[in-house]
C-alpha positions, 0 to 999 in steps of 0.5 A: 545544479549551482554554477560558480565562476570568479570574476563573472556578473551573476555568479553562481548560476542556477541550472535547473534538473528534473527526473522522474523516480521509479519504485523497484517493483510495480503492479498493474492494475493497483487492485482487482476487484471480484464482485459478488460470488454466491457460497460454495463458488470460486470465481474467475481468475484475474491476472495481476502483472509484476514489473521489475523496474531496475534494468540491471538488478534482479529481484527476489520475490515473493507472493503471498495472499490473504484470507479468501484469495488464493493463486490460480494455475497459469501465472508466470511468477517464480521465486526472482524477477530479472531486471527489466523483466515482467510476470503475472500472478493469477487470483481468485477469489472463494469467499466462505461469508456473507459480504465484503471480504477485503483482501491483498495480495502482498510481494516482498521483494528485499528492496526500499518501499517492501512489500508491494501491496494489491487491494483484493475487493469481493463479496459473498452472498448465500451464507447462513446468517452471522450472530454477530453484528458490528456497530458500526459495521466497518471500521474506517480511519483517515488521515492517519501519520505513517508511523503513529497509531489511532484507534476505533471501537465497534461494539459486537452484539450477539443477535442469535438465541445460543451463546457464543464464545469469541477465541480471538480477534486477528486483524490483517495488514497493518491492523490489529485489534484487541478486546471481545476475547469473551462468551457472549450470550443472546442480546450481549455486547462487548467492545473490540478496539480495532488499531490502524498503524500504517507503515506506508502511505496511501490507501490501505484496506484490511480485516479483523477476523473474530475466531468463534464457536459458530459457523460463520467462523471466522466473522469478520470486520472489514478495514480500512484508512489512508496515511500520509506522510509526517511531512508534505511539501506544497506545492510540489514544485515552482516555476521561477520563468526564465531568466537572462543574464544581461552579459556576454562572456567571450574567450580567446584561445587559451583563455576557456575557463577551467571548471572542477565539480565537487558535491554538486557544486561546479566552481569555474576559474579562467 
């Protein structure tokens, strides 16, 4: 805040502010991660918890998970949060694949920085083997501008002895993919271009799932990248010291000065 007065040395004055910004709904923890569990299993349930961080404002949300992860019995959570006031969602996870299945669970909430998105982390183990390989096995992008678009391509081989038919290549969060919509023979290969178009900052995981004729439907494709921001500001803050102002300013009675505030700006007169 700037502080000008008439007829004063070191005029205007600089006061400084500081606070701490909250965003409407927080998780705890950011992610979970499930380990390793064997096909045909589910495993234990973890509790995420939700917070509404407006005191005064209630909030309307809604919960949604994604591929092998689903809602457990016991949780809290309904259709609003009060403001001020926590619920606890339940997950597990039932993989229906060989490998690392990254998931989310995403809570709209009608709000600024909607949806609130929790990282789900697993692996399955036990499963018949794919027929399809991925090179590179997943595909990872970094440093990509919130609002732009890159792209990577992974070429899938068809490693077993019968043909197979690939019907779609579907891609989770803020991922998609396009290409391999094909029938691929034994030793064929095809590209699939797998797109990341952040619409958040930070780091985001995803998948693509490939549709396909065989029993490891769908195969899939783990993603993931971070976004930043077009615009970064560095460093973050500055500290300028303190400073004192070689004058004394007293009043008689009567004589205090007359001060009038207007868009952040604090004009004194005596």
């Amino acid at each position: 805040m700037t502080v000008a007065y008439s007829g004063g040395v070191g005029s205007p004055d600089g006061i400084g502010l500081s606070g701490t910004g909250l965003v409407p709904l927080a998780a705890s923890p950011t992610s979970l991660a499930f380990g390793t569990v064997s096909a045909g299993n589910t495993s234990s349930a973890q509790t995420l918890t939700l917070k509404n961080n407006n005191p005064s404002t209630t909030l309307s949300i809604n919960v949604a998970y994604s591929k092998d992860y689903a809602a457990a019995s016991g949780g809290t959570c309904g259709a609003s949060l009060a403001g001020g006031a926590s619920c606890t969602v339940n997950v597990t996870f039932t993989p229906d694949q060989n490998g690392a299945v990254n998931g989310a669970v995403s809570v709209t909430d009608g709000v600024a920085q909607s949806p609130l998105v929790v990282a789900l982390s697993g692996s399955g183990s036990g499963f018949a083997a794919s027929p399809l390989t991925f090179s590179p096995t997943s595909a990872s992008f970094t440093n990509v501008v919130v609002g732009t678009s890159s792209s990577k391509n992974v070429t899938v081989k068809n490693v077993s002895a019968s043909s197979v038919n690939i019907t779609s290549a579907l891609g989770s969060r803020d991922y998609s993919a396009s290409g391999c919509v094909t029938t691929l023979l034994p030793s064929a290969t095809c590209v699939l271009t797998v797109n990341f178009n952040p619409s958040n900052s930070g780091s985001i995981k995803g998948a693509i799932a490939v549709t396909n004729n065989t029993s490891v439907n769908p195969d899939v494709l783990d993603a993931s990248g971070t976004a930043i921001l077009p615009v970064t500001v560095s460093p973050t803050s500055v500290n300028l010291g303190s400073w004192i102002y070689d004058e004394q300013l007293s009043y008689s009675d009567g004589d205090e000065p007359h001060c009038v505030s207007s868009d952040h700006l604090l004009s004194c007169e005596r």
